[in-house]
ZAMARGU-4260 file (C-alpha; in steps of 0.2 Angstrom, whole numbers, plus 5000, padded with zeros to 4 digits):
<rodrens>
0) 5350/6286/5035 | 5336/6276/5031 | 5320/6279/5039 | 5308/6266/5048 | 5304/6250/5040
5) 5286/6253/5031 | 5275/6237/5039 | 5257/6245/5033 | 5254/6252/5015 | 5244/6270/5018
10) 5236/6267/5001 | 5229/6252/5007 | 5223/6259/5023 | 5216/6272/5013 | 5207/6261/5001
15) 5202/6252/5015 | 5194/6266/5023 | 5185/6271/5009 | 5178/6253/5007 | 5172/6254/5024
20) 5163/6270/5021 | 5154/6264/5005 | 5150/6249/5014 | 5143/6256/5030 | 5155/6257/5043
25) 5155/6246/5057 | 5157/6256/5072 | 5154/6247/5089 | 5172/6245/5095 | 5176/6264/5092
30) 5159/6269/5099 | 5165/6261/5115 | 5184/6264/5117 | 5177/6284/5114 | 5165/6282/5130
35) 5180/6275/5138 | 5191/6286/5134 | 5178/6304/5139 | 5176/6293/5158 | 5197/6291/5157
40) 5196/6308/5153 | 5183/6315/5167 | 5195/6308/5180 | 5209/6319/5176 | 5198/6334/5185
45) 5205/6348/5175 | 5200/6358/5159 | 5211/6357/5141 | 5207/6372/5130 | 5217/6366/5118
50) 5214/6351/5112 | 5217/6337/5096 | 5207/6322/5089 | 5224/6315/5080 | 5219/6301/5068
55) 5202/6295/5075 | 5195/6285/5060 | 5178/6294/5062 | 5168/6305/5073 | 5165/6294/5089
60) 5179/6304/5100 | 5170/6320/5095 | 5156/6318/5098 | 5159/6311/5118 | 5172/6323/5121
65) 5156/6335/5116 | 5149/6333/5128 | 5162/6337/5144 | 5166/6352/5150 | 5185/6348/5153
70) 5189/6350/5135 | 5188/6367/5126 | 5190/6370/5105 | 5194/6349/5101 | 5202/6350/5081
75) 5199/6335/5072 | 5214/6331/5062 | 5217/6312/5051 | 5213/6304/5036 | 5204/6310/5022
80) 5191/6296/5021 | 5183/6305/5038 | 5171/6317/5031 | 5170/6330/5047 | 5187/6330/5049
85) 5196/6347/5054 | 5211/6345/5045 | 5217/6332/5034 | 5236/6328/5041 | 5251/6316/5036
90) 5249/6304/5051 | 5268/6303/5053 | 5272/6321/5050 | 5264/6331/5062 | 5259/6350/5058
95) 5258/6356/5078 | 5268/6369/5083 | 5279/6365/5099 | 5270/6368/5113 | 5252/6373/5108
100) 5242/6359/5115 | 5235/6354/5131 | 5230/6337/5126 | 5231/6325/5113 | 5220/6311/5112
105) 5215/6296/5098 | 5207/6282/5099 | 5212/6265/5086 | 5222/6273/5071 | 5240/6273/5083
110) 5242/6253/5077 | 5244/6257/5059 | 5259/6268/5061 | 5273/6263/5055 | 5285/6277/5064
115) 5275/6277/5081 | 5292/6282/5091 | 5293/6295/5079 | 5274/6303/5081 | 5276/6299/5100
120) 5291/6311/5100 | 5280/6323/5090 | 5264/6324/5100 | 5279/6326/5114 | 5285/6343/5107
125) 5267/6349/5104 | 5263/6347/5121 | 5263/6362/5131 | 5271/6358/5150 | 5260/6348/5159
130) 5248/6344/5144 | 5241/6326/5143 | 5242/6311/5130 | 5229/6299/5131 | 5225/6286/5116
135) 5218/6269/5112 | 5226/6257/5102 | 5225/6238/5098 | 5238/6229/5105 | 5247/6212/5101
140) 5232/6200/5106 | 5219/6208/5094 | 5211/6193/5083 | 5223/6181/5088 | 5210/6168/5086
145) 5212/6172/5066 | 5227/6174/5064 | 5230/6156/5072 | 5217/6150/5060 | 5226/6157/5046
150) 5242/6152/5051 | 5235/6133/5050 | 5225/6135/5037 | 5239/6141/5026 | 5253/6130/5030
155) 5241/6115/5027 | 5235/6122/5008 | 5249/6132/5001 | 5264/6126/5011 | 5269/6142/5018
160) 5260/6155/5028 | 5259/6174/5024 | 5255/6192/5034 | 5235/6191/5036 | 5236/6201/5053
165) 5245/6213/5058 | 5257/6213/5070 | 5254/6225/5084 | 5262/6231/5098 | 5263/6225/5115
170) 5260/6234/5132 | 5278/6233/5140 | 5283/6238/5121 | 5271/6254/5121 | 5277/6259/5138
175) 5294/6261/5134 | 5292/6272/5119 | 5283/6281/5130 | 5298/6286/5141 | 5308/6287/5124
180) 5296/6301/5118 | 5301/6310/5134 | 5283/6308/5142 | 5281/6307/5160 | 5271/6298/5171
185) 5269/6286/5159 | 5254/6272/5159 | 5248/6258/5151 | 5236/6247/5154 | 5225/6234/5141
190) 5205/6231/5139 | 5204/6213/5131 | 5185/6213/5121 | 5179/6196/5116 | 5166/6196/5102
195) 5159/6181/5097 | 5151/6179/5079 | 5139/6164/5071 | 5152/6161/5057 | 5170/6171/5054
200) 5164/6175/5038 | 5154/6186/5050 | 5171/6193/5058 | 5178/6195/5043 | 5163/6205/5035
205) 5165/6217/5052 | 5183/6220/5049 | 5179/6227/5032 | 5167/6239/5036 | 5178/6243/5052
210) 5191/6247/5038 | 5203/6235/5047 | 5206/6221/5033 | 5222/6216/5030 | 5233/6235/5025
215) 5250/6225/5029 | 5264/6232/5013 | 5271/6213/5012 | 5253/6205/5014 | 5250/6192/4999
220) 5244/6201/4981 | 5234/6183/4977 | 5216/6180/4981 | 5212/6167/4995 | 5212/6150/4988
225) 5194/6141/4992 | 5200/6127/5002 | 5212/6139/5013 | 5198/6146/5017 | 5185/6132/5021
230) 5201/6126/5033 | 5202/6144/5039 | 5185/6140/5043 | 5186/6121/5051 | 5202/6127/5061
235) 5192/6143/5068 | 5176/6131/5074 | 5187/6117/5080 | 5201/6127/5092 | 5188/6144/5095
240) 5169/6140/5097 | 5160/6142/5113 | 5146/6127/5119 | 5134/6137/5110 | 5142/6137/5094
245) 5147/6156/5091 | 5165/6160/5088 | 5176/6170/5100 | 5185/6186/5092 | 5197/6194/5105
250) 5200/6214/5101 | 5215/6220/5114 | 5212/6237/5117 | 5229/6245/5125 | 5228/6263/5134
255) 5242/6272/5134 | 5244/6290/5143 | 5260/6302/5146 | 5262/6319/5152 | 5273/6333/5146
260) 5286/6336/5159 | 5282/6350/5172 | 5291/6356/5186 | 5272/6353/5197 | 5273/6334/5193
265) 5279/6323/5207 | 5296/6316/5206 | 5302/6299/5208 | 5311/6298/5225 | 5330/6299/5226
270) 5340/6281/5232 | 5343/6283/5249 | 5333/6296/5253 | 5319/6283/5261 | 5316/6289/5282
275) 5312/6274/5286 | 5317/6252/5284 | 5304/6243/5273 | 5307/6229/5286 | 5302/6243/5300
280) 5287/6249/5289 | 5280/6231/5287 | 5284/6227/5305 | 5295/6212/5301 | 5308/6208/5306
285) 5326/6213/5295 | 5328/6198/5283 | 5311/6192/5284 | 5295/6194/5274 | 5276/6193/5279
290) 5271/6176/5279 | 5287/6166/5280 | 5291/6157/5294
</rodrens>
């Protein structure tokens, strides 16, 4: 049987990573998705002594979840280019026992997973019953601005356009591998962030340090051409520019969240066990809905 088509090359992530880091790493997004995710966290109202960091490209989740109460020892487990991590892991072959943790979060390092049912399904078994799933990861819209621009660009200078973004996953898509991890409760719900830059060279120098340029395994080996860049550039101003002049960068950040079954969890009502009509409960009469005549 052969396994799931590869779509990102780890060594390019990694390389990319490591580029990142001796560049500076760029940091705002993460900074924010990990205040969100502590707030997401603080509504849940119950304490995880157990908990895991899985594949957070750097410290940001750590160092929020710090400081709340509702999480106990939080392990730190991803890539090798983060230098305070716990354990360094194999994103796709998880080392958790089954059922040994409360929670499992991660915030922007699900995307570039190229068996994401499969780690799903993992984080699944490692859950103990009624233990939590709550992660961050860009979805479909992110930079769609460039990768429009690119697909002009290239198609006008070479004839032919090539993977420059990746291709990320939906919401409705993320929801149903959800249910076919075997999570419950299962929700999703997106946080579109518009950046807008002076020049997309800007954009483009952002992604680097972010350690998100292009890790596709069919992107194109060549350099850039000059002019499918300078019409990268014209096609960015002309379709993506603001009245001021600054660029618009959209960064879709998907939430997704699933508990491990448990018999305490509230169950989905059976057909035809509803006490009353909806046209009773709306006070309509049978056939006819609020607001029609």
């Amino acid at each position: 049987m052969s396994g799931p088509v590869a779509i990102f090359d780890p060594e390019a992530l990694a390389a990319r990573r490591r580029r990142a880091l001796a560049l500076g790493a760029e940091t705002f997004l993460l900074d924010r998705v990990a205040e969100d995710l502590a707030d997401r966290l603080g509504a849940v109202k119950r304490r995880f002594e157990s908990a895991v960091d899985l594949g957070t490209p750097a410290s940001a989740v750590s160092a929020a979840l710090a400081r709340s109460e509702m999480v106990g020892r939080l392990f730190a487990c991803g890539p090798a280019e983060r230098v305070d991590v716990d354990a360094v892991i194999d994103p796709e072959a998880l080392p958790f026992g089954a059922q040994t943790l409360d929670l499992v979060v991660s915030a922007l390092a699900l995307q570039t997973i190229n068996d994401l049912p499969g780690v799903l399904a993992q984080i699944r078994r490692a859950l103990k019953p009624d233990g939590l799933l709550l992660a961050a990861l860009f979805g479909a819209g992110t930079l769609s601005e460039l990768r429009e621009a690119f697909a002009v660009a290239e198609s006008e200078t070479v004839g032919g356009i090539s993977p420059r973004v990746a291709p990320f996953a939906d919401l409705r898509d993320l929801g149903a591998l959800l249910q076919r991890a075997g999570l419950a409760l299962p929700v999703t719900d997106v946080d579109r962030i518009t950046v807008r830059y002076a020049h997309p060279l800007a954009l483009m120098q952002d992604l680097r340090r972010m350690g998100a340029a292009n890790p596709l395994a069919d992107r194109r080996r060549a350099p850039l051409r000059r002019d499918t860049l300078a019409r990268l550039f014209e096609v960015y101003a002309e379709r993506f520019s603001d009245p001021d002049g600054r660029l618009r960068a959209t960064f879709e950040v998907v939430w997704i969240s699933g508990w491990a079954p448990h018999e305490s969890q509230q169950k989905p009502l059976r057909p035809g066990s509803a006490k009353m009509r909806l046209a009773d409960a709306l006070k309509v009469p049978e056939g006819r809905l609020p607001g029609e005549n």
